[in-house]
VOPAFI-421014 format. One record per residue (C-alpha): residue number from 1; x, y, z; chain. Coordinates in Angstrom, 1 decimal. Example, Ala and Ser with C-alpha at 12.3 -4.5 7.8 and 13.67 -1.06 7.14 Angstrom:
2
<atom seq="1" east="12.3" north="-4.5" up="7.8" mol="A"/>
<atom seq="2" east="13.7" north="-1.1" up="7.1" mol="A"/>
This chain:
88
<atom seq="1" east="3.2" north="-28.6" up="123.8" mol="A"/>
<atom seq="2" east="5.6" north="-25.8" up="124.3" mol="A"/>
<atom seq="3" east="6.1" north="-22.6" up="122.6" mol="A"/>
<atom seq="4" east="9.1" north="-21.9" up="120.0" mol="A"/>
<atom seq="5" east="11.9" north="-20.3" up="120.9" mol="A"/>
<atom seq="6" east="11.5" north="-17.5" up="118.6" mol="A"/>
<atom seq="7" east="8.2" north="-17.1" up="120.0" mol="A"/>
<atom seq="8" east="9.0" north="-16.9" up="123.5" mol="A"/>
<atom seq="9" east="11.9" north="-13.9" up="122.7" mol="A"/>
<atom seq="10" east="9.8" north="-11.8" up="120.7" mol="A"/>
<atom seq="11" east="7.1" north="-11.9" up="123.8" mol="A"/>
<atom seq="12" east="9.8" north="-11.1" up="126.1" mol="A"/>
<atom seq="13" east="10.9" north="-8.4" up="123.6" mol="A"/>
<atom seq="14" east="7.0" north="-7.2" up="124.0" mol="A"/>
<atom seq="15" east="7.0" north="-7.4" up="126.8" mol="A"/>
<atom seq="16" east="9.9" north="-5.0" up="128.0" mol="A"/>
<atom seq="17" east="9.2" north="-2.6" up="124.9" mol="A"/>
<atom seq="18" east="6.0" north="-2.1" up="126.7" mol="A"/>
<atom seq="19" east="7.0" north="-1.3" up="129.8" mol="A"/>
<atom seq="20" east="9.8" north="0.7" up="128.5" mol="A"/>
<atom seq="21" east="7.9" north="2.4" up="126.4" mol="A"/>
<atom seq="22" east="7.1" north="5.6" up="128.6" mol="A"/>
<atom seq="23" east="3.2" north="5.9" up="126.8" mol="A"/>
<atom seq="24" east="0.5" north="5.9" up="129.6" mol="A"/>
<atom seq="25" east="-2.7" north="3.3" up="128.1" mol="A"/>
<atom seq="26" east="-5.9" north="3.5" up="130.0" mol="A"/>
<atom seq="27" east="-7.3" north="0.8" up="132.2" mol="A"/>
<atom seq="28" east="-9.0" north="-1.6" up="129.5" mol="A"/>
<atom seq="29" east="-5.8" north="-1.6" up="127.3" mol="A"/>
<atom seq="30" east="-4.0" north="-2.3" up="130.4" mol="A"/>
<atom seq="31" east="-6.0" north="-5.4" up="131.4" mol="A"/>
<atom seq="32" east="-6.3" north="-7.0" up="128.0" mol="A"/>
<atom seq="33" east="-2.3" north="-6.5" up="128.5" mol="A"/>
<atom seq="34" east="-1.9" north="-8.0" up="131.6" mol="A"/>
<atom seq="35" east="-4.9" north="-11.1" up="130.8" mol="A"/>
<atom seq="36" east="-2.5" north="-12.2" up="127.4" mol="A"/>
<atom seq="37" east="0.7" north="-11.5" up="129.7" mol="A"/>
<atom seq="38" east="-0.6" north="-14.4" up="132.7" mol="A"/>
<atom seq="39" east="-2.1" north="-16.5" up="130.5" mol="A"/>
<atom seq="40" east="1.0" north="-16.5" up="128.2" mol="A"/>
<atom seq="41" east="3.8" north="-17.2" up="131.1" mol="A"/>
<atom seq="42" east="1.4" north="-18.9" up="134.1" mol="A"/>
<atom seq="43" east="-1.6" north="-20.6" up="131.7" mol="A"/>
<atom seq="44" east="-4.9" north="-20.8" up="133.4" mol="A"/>
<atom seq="45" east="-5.9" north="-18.5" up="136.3" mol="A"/>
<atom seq="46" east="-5.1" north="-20.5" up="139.4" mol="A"/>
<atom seq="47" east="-6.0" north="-18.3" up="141.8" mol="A"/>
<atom seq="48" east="-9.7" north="-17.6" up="143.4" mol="A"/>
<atom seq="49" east="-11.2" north="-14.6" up="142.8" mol="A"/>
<atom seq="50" east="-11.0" north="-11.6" up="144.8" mol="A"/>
<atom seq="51" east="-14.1" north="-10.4" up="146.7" mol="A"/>
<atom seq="52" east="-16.3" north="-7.6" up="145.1" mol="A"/>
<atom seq="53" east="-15.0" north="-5.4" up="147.0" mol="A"/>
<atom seq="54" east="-11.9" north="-5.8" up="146.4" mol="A"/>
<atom seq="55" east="-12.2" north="-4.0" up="142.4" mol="A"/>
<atom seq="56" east="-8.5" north="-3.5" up="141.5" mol="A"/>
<atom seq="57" east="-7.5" north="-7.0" up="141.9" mol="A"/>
<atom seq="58" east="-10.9" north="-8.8" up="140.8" mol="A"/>
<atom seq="59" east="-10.4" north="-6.9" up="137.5" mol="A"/>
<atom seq="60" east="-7.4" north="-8.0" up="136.9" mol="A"/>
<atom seq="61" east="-8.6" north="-11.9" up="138.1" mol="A"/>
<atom seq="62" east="-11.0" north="-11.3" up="135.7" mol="A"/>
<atom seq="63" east="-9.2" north="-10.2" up="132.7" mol="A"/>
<atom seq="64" east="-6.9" north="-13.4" up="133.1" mol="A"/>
<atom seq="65" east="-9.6" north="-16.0" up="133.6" mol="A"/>
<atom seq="66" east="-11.3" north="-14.8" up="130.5" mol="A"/>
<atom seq="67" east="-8.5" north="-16.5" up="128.4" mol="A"/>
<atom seq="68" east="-8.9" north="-20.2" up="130.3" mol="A"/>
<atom seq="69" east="-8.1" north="-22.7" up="128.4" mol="A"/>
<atom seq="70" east="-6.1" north="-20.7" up="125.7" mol="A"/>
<atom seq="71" east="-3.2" north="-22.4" up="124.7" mol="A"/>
<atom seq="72" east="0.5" north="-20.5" up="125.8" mol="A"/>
<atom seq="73" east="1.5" north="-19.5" up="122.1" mol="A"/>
<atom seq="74" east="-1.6" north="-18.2" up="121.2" mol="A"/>
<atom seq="75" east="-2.0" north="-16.2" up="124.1" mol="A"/>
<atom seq="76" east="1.6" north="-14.8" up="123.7" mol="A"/>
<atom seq="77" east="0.7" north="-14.0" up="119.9" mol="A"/>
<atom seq="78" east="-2.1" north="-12.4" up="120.8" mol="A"/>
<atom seq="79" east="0.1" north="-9.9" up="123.5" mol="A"/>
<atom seq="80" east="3.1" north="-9.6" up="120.6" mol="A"/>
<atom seq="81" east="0.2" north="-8.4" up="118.3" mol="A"/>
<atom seq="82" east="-1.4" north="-5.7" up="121.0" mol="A"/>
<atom seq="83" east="1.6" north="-4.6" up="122.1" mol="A"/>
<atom seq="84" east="2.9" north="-3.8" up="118.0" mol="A"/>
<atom seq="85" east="-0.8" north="-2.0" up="117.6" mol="A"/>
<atom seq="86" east="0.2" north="-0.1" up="120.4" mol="A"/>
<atom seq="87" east="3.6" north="1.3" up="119.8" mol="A"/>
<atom seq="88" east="3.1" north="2.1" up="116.1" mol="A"/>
């Protein structure tokens, strides 16, 4: 089942407000961004996870395998919703 329309604009709109955005957000915010963002356009994590010592990039495994098996258009709710918190 696919996302609306609508739905899929106004998480690309998120998504570039955020980046434009010029604030700096601290790692966790950063993560829970980037978990909704992968799971939103890509849908399960599909890729092993890094090695321990490998923390930048097991992190962020991490924070998008936590989402498995949320569905696409709740995942890119959830992002619209963090990223309006954010920039109020």
């Amino acid at each position: 089942m696919g996302c609306s329309k609508n739905l899929a604009q106004e998480f690309e709109n998120s998504s570039k407000l955020i980046t434009d955005c010029g604030k700096t957000f601290d790692n966790d915010i950063l993560l829970k961004l980037y978990g909704y963002y992968k799971q939103a356009s890509l849908g399960d994590c599909n890729t092993e996870c890094p090695s321990f010592w490998n923390i930048k990039d097991k992190a962020k495994w991490e924070a998008w395998n936590q989402h498995k098996g949320m569905k696409k258009d709740h995942s890119m709710k959830r992002y619209i919703k963090l990223v309006s918190e954010l920039l109020e």
